[in-house]
C-alpha positions in Angstrom: 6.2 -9.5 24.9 5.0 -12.2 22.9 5.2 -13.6 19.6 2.7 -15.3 17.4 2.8 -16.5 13.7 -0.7 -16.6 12.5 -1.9 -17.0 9.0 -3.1 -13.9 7.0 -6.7 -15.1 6.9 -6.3 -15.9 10.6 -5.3 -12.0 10.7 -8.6 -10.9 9.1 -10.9 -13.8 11.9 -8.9 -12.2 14.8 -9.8 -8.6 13.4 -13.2 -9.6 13.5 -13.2 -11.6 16.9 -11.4 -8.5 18.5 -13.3 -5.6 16.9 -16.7 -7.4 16.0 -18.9 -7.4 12.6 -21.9 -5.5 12.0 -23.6 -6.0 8.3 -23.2 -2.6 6.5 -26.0 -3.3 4.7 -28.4 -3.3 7.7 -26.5 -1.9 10.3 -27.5 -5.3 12.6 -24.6 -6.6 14.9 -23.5 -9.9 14.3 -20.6 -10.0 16.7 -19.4 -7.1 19.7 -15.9 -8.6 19.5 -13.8 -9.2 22.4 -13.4 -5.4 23.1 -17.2 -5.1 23.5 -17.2 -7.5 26.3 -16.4 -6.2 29.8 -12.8 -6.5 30.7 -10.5 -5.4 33.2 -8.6 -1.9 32.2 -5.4 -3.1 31.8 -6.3 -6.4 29.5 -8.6 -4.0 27.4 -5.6 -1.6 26.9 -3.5 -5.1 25.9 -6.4 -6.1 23.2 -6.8 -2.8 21.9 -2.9 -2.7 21.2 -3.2 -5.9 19.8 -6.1 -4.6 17.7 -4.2 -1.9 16.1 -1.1 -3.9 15.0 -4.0 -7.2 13.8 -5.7 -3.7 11.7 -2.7 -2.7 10.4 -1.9 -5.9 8.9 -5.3 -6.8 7.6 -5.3 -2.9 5.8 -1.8 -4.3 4.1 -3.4 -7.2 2.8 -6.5 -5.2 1.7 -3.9 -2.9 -0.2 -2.3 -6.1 -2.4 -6.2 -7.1 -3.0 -6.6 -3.6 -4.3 -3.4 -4.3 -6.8 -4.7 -7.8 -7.9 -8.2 -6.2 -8.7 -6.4 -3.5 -11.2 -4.2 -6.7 -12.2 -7.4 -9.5 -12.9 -10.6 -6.5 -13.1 -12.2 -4.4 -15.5 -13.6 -1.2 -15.9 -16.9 -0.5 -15.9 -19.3 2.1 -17.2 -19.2 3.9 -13.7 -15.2 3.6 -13.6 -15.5 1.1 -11.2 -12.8 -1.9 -11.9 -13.8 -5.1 -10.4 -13.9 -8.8 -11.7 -17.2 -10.1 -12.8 -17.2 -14.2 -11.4 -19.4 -15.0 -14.4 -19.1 -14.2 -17.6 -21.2 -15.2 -21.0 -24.4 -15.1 -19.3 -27.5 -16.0 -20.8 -30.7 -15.3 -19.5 -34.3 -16.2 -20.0 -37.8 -14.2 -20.3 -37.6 -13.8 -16.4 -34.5 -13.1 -15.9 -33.3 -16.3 -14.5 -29.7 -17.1 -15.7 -29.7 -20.3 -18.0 -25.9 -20.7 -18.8 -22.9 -18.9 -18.2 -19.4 -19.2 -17.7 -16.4 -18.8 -14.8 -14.2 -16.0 -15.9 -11.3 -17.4 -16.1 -9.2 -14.1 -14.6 -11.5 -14.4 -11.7 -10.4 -18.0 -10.8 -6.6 -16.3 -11.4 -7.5 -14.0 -9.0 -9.1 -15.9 -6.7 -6.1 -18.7 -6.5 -3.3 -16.1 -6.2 -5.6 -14.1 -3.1 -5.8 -17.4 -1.8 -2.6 -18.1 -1.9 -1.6 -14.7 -0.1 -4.4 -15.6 2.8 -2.0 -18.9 3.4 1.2 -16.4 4.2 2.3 -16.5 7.4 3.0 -13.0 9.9 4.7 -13.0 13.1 2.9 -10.5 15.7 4.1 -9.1 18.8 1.7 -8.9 21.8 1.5 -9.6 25.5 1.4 -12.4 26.7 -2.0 -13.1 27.5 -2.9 -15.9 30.0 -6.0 -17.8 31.0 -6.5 -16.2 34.2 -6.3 -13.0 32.8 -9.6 -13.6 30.8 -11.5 -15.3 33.7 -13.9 -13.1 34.7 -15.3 -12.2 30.9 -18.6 -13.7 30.8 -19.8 -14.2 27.1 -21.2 -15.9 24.7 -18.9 -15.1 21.8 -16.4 -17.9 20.2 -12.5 -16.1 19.7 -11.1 -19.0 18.1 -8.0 -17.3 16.5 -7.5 -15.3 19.9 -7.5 -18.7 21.6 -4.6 -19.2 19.7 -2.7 -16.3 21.4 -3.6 -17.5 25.4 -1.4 -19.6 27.5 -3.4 -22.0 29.4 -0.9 -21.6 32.1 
């Protein structure tokens, strides 16, 4: 087995790069992922395993977000807690926001999330190797995953 330090917004690109993205508003595909392409049984069993452990990780980092919402946020009518990125807003006769200001525990939020995305994790994979991946044909970029192959 291998091992790989990646960053934990490098954690959340692979996730995407390995599983794909589809707008949940629409439903439109923007990416199939590396799992969607056609690939040899046993490297597809290799990504998926590596899928699971990159899922894991991002659903950890999702759960500190959670906290620092509660910790920065506020309620809302709805019980909702979430932290507005403007606040003081003034509007005009249309609608059209004239002035307003940065909320200040958004920026808090914001730096200290960042600041969590910059951590480093150590995963454990296969070593996965150039040849391995030759015969995928595609037109998708897996930057962070190109981070994981040996070039021989």
């Amino acid at each position: 087995m291998e091992k790989s330090t990646l960053k934990l917004h490098e954690i959340y690109s692979l996730h995407v790069e390995l599983n794909g993205l589809v707008n949940q508003q629409t439903g439109e595909v923007i990416s199939k992922g590396l799992l969607g392409e056609k690939l040899k049984l046993s490297i597809k069993y290799w990504i998926t395993e590596l899928a699971k452990k990159v899922a894991e990780e991002r659903e950890a980092v999702e759960k500190l977000k959670e906290e620092m919402i509660k910790k920065y946020g506020e309620e809302d009518e709805n019980g909702g807690i979430g932290i507005p990125r403007l606040i003081n807003i003034v509007k005009n006769e249309e609608g059209q926001i004239t002035s307003a200001d940065i909320n200040p525990k958004f920026t808090e939020f914001e730096t200290e999330f960042n600041a969590l995305l910059q951590e480093e994790k150590s995963l454990e994979h296969k070593e996965f190797k150039l040849a391995d991946l030759e015969n995928i044909e595609t037109e998708g970029v897996y930057t962070t995953f190109f981070k994981l192959v040996k070039p021989e």
